[in-house]
matplotlib code that plots the C-alpha trace (Angstrom):
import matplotlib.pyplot as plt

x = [68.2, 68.5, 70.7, 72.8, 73.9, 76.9, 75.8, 74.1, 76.7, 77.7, 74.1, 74.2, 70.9, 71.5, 70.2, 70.9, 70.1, 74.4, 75.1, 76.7, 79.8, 79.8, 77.0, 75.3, 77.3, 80.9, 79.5, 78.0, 81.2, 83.5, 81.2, 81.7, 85.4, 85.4, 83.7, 79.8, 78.3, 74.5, 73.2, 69.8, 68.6, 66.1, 64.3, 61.2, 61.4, 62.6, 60.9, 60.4, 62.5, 65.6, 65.1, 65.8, 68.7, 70.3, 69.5, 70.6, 73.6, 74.2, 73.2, 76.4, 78.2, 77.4, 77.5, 81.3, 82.0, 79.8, 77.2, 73.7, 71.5, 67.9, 65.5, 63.9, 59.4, 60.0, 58.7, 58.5, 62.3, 63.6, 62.1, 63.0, 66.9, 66.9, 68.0, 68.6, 65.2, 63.0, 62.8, 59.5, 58.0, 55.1, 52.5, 53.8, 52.4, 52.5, 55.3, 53.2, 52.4, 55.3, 56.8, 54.2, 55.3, 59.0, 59.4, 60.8, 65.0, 64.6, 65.6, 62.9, 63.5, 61.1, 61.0, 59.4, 59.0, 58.5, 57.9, 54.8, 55.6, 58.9, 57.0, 54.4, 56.9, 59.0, 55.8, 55.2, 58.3, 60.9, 64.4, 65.7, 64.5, 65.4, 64.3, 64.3, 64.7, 67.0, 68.0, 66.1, 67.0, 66.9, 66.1, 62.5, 61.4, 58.0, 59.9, 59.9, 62.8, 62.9, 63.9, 67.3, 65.4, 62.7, 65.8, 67.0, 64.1, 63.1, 66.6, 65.8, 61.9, 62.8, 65.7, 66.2, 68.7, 68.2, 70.0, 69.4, 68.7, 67.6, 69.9, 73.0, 76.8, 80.1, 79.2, 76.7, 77.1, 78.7, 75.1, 74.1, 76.2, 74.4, 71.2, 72.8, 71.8, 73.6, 74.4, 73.7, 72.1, 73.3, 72.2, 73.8, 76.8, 78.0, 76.4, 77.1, 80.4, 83.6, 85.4, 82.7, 85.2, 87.7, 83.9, 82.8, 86.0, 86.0, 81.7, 82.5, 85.2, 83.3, 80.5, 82.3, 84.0, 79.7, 79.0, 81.6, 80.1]
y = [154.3, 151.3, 149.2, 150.4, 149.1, 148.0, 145.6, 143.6, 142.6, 138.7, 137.6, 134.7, 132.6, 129.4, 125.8, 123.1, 120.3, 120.3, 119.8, 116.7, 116.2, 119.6, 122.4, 125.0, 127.0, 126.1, 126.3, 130.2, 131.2, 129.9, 132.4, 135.1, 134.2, 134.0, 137.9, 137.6, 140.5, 140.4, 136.9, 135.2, 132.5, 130.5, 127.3, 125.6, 122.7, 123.4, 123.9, 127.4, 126.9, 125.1, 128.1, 131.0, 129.4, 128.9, 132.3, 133.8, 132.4, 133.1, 136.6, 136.8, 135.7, 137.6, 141.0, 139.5, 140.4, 143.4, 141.5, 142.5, 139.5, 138.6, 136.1, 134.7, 134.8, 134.9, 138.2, 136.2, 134.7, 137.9, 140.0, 137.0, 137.4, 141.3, 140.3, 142.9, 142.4, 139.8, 139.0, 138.5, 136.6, 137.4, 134.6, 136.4, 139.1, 142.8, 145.3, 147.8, 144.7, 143.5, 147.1, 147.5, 144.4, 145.4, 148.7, 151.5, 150.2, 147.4, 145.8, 145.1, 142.7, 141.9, 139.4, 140.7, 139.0, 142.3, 145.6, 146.9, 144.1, 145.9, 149.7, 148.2, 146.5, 150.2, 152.1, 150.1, 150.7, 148.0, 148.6, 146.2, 144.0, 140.5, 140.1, 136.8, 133.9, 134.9, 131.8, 128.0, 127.0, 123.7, 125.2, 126.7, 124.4, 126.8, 129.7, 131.7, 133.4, 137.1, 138.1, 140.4, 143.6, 143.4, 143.0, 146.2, 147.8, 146.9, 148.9, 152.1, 152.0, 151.9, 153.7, 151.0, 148.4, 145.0, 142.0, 139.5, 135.8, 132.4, 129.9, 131.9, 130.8, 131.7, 130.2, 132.6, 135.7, 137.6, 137.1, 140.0, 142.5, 145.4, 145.0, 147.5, 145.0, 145.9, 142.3, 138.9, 136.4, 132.6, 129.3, 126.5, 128.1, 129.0, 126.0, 122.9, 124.3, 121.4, 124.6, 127.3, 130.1, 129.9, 129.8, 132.6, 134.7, 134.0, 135.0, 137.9, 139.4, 138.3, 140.5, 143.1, 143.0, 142.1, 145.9, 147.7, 146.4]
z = [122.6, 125.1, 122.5, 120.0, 116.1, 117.4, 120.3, 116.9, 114.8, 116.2, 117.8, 119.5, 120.1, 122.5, 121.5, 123.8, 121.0, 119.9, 123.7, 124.1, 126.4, 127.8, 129.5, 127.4, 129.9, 128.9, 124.9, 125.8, 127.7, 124.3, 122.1, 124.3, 124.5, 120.9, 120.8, 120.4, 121.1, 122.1, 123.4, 124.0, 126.7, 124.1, 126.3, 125.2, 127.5, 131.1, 134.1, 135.5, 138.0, 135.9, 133.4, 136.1, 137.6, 134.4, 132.6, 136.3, 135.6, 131.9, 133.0, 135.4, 132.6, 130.0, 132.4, 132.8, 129.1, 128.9, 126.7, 126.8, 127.3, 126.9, 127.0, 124.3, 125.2, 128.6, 131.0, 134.0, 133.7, 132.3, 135.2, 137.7, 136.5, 135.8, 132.8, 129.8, 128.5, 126.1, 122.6, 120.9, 117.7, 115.9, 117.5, 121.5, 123.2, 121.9, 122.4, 124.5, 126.7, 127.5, 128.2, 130.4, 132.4, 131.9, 132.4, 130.4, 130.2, 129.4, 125.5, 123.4, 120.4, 118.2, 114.9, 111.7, 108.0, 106.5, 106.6, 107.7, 110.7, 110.9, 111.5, 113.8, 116.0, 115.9, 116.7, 119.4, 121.1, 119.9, 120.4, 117.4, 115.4, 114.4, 110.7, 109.1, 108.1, 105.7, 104.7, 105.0, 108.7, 110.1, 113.4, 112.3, 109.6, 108.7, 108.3, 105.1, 103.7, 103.2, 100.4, 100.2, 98.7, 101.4, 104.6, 102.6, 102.9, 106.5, 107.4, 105.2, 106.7, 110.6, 112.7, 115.2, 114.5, 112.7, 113.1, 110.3, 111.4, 110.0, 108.7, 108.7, 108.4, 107.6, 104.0, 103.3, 105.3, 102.4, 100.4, 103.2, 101.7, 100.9, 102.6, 105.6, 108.5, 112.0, 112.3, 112.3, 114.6, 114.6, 116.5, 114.4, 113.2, 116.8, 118.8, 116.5, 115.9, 116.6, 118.1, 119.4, 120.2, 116.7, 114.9, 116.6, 115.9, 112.2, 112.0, 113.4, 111.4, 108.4, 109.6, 110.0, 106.7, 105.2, 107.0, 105.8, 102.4]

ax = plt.figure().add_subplot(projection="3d")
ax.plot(x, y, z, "-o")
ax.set_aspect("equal")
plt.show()
């Protein structure tokens, strides 16, 4: 297994729309202060060349605190960087595809809405999946929630791990309990946080108190 259960439990997915009088730098470096685990390089809008030398550098950093990192849709980054590997959606190209362009150690996320998504993307050679939205989310206003029974069943169908993600904060992490997710991935409830690292500390110790649920 290229990523283990553990790695999942505080997910951090960047957003540079709450940065404001700092980098999207300083704000990644407080969450992994503050004890994320697993973090993604997500960009829509910069140039090739602005997008390597930033996830090169996020790379360095996260290797600093033993953090795998990925890149959200991204082969040609992710390979230009040798970073950890890619996460995919739905609407990208297949697993198998983008193994073959990666390579066989490389981390393979995928999303899924449900479960015979959540199989496929297992067959074809996914190392976790990313199942969601679990919640409504201001940062993908067409996604649809998942219900709690069908998260549940998405982790007793497949034997990789699944983070949950999709509107997710400290409010509402307890309403998790019992669905046996590995984890949790966040974007607001890190990013747009006043203080990004005491956040990130509290989300994470109220994961871990949601898994032990």
């Amino acid at each position: 297994m290229r990523v283990n259960a553990d790695a999942m439990t505080l997910y951090a997915v960047t957003d540079r729309t709450w940065v404001k009088d700092t980098t999207l730098m300083d704000q990644v470096k407080e969450a992994l202060e503050g004890g994320i685990t697993f973090l993604q390089l997500r960009e829509k809008h910069l140039s090739k060349e602005e997008f390597i030398k930033e996830a090169r550098e996020m790379k360095e950093l996260s290797k600093e605190y033993k953090v795998l990192f990925v890149i959200n849709d991204n082969i040609e980054v992710a390979l230009a960087v040798d970073a950890d590997g890619v996460h995919i959606g739905q609407d990208d190209m297949s697993v198998e595809e983008a193994r073959k362009l990666l390579g066989e150690d490389k981390i393979i996320g995928v999303s899924a809405h449900n479960v015979e998504e959540a199989i496929k993307a297992q067959k074809g050679g996914a190392d976790y999946l990313g199942v969601g939205a679990v919640c409504a989310t201001s940062t993908k206003k067409d996604a649809n929630v998942v219900s709690k029974e069908e998260i549940k069943k998405i982790c007793h169908t497949v034997e990789i791990p699944v983070v949950a993600i999709g509107g997710i904060k400290k409010e509402n992490i307890k309403t998790l309990e019992g669905t046996d997710v590995d984890g949790v991935a966040v974007v607001s409830a890190i990013f747009a946080a006043k203080d990004i690292k005491k956040d990130t500390k509290q989300l994470r110790s109220l994961v871990e108190e949601m898994k032990q649920k």
